[in-house]
C-alpha positions as CSV (number, residue, x, y, z in Angstrom):
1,X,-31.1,-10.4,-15.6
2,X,-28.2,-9.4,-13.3
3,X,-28.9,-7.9,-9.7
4,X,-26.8,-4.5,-9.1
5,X,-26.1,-3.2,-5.7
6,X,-25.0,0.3,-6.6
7,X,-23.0,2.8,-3.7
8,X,-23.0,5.9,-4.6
9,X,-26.5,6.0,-6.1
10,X,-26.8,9.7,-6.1
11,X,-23.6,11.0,-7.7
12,X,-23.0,11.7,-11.2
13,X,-21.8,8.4,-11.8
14,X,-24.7,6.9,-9.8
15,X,-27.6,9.0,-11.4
16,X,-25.9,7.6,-14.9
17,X,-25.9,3.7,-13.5
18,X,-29.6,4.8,-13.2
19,X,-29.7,5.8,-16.4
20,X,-29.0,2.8,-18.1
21,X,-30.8,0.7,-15.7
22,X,-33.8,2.9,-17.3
23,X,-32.5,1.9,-20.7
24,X,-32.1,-1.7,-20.3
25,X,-35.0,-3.1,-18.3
26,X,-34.7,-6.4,-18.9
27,X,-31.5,-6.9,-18.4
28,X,-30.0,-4.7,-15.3
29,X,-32.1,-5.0,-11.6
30,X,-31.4,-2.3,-9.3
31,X,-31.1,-4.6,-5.7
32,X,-29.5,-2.0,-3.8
33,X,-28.8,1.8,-3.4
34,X,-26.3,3.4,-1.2
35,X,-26.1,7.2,-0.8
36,X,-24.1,9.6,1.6
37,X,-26.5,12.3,3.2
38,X,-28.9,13.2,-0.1
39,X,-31.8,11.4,1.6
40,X,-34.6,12.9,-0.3
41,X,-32.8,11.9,-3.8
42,X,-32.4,8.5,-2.3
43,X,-35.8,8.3,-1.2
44,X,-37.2,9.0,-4.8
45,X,-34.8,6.6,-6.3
46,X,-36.0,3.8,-4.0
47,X,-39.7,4.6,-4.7
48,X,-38.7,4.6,-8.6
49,X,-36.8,1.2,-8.8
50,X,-38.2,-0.6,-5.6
51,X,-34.5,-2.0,-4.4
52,X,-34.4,-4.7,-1.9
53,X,-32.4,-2.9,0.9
54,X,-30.9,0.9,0.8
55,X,-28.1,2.6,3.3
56,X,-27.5,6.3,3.9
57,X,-24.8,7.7,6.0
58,X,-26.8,9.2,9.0
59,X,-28.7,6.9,11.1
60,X,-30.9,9.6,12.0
61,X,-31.9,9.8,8.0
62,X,-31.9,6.1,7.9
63,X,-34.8,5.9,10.5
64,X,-36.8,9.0,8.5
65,X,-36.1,6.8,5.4
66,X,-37.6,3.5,7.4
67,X,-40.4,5.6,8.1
68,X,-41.4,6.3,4.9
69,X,-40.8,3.1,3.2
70,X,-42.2,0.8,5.9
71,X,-41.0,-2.9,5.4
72,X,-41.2,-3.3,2.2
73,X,-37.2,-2.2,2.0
74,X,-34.8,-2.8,4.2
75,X,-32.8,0.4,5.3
76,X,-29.2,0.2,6.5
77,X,-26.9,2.8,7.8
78,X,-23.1,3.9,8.0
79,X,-20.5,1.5,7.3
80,X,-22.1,-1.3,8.5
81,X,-24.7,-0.7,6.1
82,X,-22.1,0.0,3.0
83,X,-21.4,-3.9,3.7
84,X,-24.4,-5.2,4.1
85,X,-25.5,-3.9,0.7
86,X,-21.9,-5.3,-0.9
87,X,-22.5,-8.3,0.0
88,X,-26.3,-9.3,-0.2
89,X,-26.6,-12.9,-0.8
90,X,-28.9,-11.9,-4.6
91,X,-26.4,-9.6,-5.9
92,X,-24.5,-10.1,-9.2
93,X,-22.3,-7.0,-9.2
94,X,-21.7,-4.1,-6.8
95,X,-20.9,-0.6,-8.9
96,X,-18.5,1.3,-6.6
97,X,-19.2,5.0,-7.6
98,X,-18.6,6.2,-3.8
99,X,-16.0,9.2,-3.5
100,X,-12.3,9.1,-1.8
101,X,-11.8,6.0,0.2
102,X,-14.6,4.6,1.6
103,X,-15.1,2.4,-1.3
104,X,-12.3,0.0,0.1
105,X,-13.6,-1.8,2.8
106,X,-16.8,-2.7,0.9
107,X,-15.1,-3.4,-2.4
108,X,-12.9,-5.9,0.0
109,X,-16.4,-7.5,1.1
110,X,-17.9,-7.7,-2.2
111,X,-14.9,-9.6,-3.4
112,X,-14.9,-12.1,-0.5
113,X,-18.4,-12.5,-0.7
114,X,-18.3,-13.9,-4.3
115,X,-19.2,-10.6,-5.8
116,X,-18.1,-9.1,-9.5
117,X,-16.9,-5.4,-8.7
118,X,-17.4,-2.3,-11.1
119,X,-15.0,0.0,-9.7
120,X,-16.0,3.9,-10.1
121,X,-13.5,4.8,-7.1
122,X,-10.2,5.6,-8.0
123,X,-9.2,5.3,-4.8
124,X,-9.8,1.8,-4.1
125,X,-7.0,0.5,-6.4
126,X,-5.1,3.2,-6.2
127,X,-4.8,2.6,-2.7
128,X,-4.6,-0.8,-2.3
129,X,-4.6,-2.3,-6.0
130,X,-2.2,-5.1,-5.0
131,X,-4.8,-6.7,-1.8
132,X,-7.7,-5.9,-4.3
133,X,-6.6,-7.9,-7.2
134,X,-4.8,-10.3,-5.1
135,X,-8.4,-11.0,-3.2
136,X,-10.1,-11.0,-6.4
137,X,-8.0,-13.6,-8.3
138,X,-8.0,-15.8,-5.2
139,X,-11.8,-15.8,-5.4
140,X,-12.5,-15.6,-8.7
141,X,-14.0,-12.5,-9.6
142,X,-13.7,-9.8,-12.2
143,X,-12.3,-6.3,-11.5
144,X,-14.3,-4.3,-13.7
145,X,-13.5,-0.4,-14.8
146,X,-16.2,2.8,-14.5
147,X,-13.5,4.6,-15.7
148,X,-13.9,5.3,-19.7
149,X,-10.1,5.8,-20.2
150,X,-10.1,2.2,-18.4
151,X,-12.9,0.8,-19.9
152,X,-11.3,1.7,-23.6
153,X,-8.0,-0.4,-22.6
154,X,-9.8,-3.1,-21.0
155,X,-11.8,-3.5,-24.3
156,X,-8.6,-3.0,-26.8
157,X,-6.8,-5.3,-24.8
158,X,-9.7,-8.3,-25.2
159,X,-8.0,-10.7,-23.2
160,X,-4.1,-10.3,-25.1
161,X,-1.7,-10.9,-22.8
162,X,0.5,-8.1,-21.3
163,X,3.5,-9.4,-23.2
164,X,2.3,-8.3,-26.0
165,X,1.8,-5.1,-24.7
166,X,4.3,-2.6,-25.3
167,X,2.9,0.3,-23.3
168,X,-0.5,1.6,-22.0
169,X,-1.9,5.1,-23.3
170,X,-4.8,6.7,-21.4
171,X,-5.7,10.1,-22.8
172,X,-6.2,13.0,-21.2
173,X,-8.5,16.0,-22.2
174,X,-5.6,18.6,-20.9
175,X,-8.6,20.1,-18.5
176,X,-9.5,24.2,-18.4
177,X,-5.9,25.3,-18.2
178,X,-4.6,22.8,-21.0
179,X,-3.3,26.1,-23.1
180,X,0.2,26.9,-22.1
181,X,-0.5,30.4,-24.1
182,X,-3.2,31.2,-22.0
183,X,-2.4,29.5,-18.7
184,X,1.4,30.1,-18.4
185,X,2.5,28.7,-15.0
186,X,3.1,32.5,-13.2
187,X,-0.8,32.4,-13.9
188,X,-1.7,29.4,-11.6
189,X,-1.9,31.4,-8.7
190,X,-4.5,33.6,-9.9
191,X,-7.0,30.0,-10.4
192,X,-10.1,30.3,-8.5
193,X,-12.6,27.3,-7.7
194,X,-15.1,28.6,-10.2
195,X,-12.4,28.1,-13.1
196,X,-11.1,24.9,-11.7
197,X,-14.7,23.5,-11.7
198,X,-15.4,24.2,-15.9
199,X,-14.4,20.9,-17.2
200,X,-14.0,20.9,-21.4
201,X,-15.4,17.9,-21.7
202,X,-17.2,16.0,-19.2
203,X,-19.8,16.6,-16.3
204,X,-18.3,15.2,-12.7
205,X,-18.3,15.9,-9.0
206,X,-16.2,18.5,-7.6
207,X,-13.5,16.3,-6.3
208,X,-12.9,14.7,-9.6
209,X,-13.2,17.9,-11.7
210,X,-10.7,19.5,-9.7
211,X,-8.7,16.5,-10.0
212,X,-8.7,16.7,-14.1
213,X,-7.9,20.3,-13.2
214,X,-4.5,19.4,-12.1
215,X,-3.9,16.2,-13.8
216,X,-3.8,14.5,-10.4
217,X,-7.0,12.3,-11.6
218,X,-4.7,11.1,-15.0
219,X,-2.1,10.5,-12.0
220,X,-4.3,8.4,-10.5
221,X,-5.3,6.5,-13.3
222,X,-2.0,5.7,-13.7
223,X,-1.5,3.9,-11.0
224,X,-4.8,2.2,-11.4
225,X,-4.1,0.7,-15.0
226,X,-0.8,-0.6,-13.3
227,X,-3.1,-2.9,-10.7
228,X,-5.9,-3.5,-13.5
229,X,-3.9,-4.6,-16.2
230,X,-0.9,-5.9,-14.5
231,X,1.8,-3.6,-16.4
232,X,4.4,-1.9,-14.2
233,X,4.5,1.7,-14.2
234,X,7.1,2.2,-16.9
235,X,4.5,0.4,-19.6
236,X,1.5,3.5,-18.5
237,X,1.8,6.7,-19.9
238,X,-0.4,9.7,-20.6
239,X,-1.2,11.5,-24.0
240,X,-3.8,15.0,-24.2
241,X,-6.5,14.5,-26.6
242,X,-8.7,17.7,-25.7
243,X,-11.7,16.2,-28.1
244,X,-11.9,12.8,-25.4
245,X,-13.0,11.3,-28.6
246,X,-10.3,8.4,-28.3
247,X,-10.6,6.8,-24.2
248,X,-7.4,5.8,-23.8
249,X,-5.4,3.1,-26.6
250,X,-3.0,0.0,-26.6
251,X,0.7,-0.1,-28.3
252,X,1.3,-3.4,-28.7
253,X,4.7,-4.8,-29.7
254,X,4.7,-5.0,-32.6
255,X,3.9,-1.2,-33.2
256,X,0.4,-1.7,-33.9
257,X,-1.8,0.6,-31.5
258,X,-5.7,-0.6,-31.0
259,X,-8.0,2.8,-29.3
260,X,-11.7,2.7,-28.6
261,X,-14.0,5.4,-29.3
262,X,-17.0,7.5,-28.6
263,X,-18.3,10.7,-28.0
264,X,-17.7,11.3,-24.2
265,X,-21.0,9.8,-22.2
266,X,-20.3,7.5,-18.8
267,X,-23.3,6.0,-19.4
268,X,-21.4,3.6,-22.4
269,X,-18.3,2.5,-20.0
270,X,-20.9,2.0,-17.1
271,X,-23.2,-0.5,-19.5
272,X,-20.4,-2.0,-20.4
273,X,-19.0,-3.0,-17.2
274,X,-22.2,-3.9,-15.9
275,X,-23.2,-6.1,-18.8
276,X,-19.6,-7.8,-19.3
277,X,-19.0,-10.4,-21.1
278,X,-22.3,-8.8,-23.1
279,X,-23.0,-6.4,-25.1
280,X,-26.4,-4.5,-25.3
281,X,-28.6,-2.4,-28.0
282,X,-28.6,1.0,-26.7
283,X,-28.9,4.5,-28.7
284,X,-27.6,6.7,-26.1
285,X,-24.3,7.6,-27.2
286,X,-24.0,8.6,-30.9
287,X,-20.8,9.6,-32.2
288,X,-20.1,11.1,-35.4
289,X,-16.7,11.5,-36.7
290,X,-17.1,13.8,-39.2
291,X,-18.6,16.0,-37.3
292,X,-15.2,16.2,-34.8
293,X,-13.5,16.5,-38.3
294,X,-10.3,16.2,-36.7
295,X,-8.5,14.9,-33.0
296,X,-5.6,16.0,-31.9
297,X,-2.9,14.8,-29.1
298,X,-0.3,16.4,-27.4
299,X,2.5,16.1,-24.9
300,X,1.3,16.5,-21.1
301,X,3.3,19.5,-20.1
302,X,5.0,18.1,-16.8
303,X,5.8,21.2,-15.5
304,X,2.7,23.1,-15.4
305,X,1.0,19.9,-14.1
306,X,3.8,18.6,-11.6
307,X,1.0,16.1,-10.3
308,X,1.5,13.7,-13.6
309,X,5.2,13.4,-12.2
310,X,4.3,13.0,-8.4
311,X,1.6,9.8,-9.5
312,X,4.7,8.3,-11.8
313,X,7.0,8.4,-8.6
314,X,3.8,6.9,-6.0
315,X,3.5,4.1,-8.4
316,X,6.9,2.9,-9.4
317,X,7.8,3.0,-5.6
318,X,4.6,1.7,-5.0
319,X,3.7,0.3,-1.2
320,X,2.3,2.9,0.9
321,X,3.1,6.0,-1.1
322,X,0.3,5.6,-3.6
323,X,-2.1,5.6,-0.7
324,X,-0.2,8.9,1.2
325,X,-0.4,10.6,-2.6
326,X,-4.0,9.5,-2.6
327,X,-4.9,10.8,0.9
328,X,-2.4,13.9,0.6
329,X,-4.2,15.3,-2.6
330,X,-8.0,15.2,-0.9
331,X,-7.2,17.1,1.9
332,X,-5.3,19.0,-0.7
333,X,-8.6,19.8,-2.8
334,X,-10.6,20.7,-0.1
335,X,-7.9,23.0,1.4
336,X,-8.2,24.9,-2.4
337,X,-11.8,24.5,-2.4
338,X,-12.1,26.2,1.0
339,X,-9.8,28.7,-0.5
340,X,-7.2,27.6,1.9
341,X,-4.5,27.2,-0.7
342,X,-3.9,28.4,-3.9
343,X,-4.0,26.2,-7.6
344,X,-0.2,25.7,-7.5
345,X,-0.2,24.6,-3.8
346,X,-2.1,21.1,-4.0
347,X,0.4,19.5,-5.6
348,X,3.3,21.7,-3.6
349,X,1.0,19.8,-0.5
350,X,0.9,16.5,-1.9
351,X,5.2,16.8,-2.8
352,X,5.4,17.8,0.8
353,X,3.7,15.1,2.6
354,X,5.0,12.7,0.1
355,X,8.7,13.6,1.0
356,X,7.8,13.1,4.9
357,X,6.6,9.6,4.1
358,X,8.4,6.5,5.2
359,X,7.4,3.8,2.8
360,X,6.4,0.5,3.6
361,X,6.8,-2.4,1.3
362,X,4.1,-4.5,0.3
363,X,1.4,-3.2,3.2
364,X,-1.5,-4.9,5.2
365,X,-4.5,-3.4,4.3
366,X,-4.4,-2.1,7.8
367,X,-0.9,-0.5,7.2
368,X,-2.7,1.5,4.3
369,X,-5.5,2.6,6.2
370,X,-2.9,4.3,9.0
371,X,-0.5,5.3,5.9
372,X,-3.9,7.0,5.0
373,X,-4.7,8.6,8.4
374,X,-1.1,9.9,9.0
375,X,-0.9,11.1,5.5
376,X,-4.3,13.5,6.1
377,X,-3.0,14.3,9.4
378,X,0.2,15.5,7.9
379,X,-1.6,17.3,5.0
380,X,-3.7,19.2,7.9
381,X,-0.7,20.6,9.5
């Protein structure tokens, strides 16, 4: 039986977590749930799966939670409570399936504290892979990936070492806008929200689908295989595979390429991590082959999706860029989902702030968090 302390509990990657918790009973213990201000989801979650302690964002809910729980749970709040719940003394392994950055800090505590991590956040590595992995090396914990394009090369990969690896493929479903006959680039402009928000293939929160949107989240993913897998930018690449049949695939040196596949469910990289070195029975995901009849792949068109470009630069420089990219493209988002800015502009936004950036080598952690707070200032302007 392992203990999970799960932040993010009411997300799309959270309510999945949950999921397989449901399927595997005796084998996954939900210890602790973490939400931002969906109180009443929490609240049923926590009367469903009877967690030791829970934290929500607002105090205020945090008492009204208290309230209604009595003892029998303990109730945290804010930050403080983020930590608290990363590193209780019972937990196993702490799923980190909260949005943007504030995944960091306790990621950073569950690793100190002993803790396995299963990182959902993008954001965490992207923004600080090189202290993350550093800190989890020095004590002893794995770095597990949420992500299925992640989860695919962490499984092909099966402990080879990255000599033999030749170069990294994550695959890319091309999002909405994927057909250059279709979507020329002089038809960006016109993009709305709504449009940007109809993922092909998968079902995620808005920051994310906007992200596959522009290829920004590929971008990032980039930059997170780099920290994950310990290959330098110039080993990662992208290919589009609009089915998301194949996750992502390994060349190896020898020419031999190794790919993992399924039909597109998070619940199968999020068992996975969770149950690692393990694997489980489960009948959730189902893939037929024949019934796909064929997968295709295609070049990423760099200059419709500048964003794949922008990631390649962040990472190779590496530093603080990665975490001003990072920072840069959320206040981007939001700006377009406020219908601040058009499509086109988030990554016109992100080139911008990125250009004003003066890099510093091999950051502090606290020399990421103001790279962070300058880049979101700058992006405000």
């Amino acid at each position: 039986m392992k203990n999970v302390v799960l932040l993010g509990s009411t997300g799309s990657i959270g309510t999945s977590t949950l999921k397989v918790a449901d399927d595997l009973p005796d084998r996954l213990r939900i210890l602790g749930l973490a939400a931002g201000n969906n109180s009443e989801l929490l609240l049923q979650q926590t009367l469903k799966y009877k967690p030791a302690a829970i934290s929500v964002t607002d105090p205020a809910k945090a008492g009204e939670l208290q309230s209604a729980l009595g003892t029998a749970v303990e109730v945290h709040a804010g930050n403080d409570g983020l930590l608290k719940l990363a590193t209780h003394p019972d937990a196993d392994i702490v799923l980190i399936a909260i949005v943007g950055t504030a995944g960091l800090q306790p990621a950073l505590a569950a690793i100190r504290a002993g803790k396995d991590i299963a990182i959902a956040s993008k954001e965490i590595l992207v923004m600080a892979g090189e202290t993350v992995m550093s800190e989890a090396r020095k004590h002893g914990v794995n770095v597990l990936a949420v992500d299925s394009e992640h989860s695919a090369i962490f499984q092909c990969l099966d402990g080879k070492p990255g000599a033999s690896v030749r170069k990294l493929w994550l695959t890319a479903s091309g999002g909405p806008f994927r057909d250059r006959a279709k979507w020329p680039k002089e038809s960006f402009a016109d993009i709305t929200v709504e449009k940007a928000l109809k993922h092909p293939s998968w079902v995620m929160g808005r920051k994310i689908t906007i992200d596959s949107a522009t290829l920004f989240n590929k971008g990032l993913e980039m930059i997170e295989a780099r920290w994950l897998f310990d290959i330098e930018m110039a080993r990662v690449d992208v290919v589009v595979h609009p089915q998301s049949v194949v996750h992502s695939m390994v060349e190896f040196v020898d020419g031999s390429m190794i790919a993992q596949l399924s039909t597109p469910d998070m619940c199968l990289p999020i068992q996975y991590a969770l149950l690692y070195p393990e694997r489980a029975k489960s009948d959730r995901v189902q893939t037929s082959l024949a019934k796909y009849g064929s997968l295709t792949f295609e070049e990423p068109d760099l200059d419709r999706f500048p964003a794949l470009g922008l990631a390649r630069r962040a990472g190779e420089v590496g530093g603080t860029l990665p975490a001003v990219l990072n920072a840069a493209n959320e206040v981007a988002v939001e700006a377009f989902c406020q219908r601040k800015i058009s499509f086109p502009q988030i990554s016109a936004l992100v080139k911008r702030v990125m250009d004003a950036h003066h890099v510093t080598a091999h950051p502090t952690l606290e020399q990421i968090i103001a790279a962070d707070a300058w880049a979101r200032a700058e992006a405000g302007r």
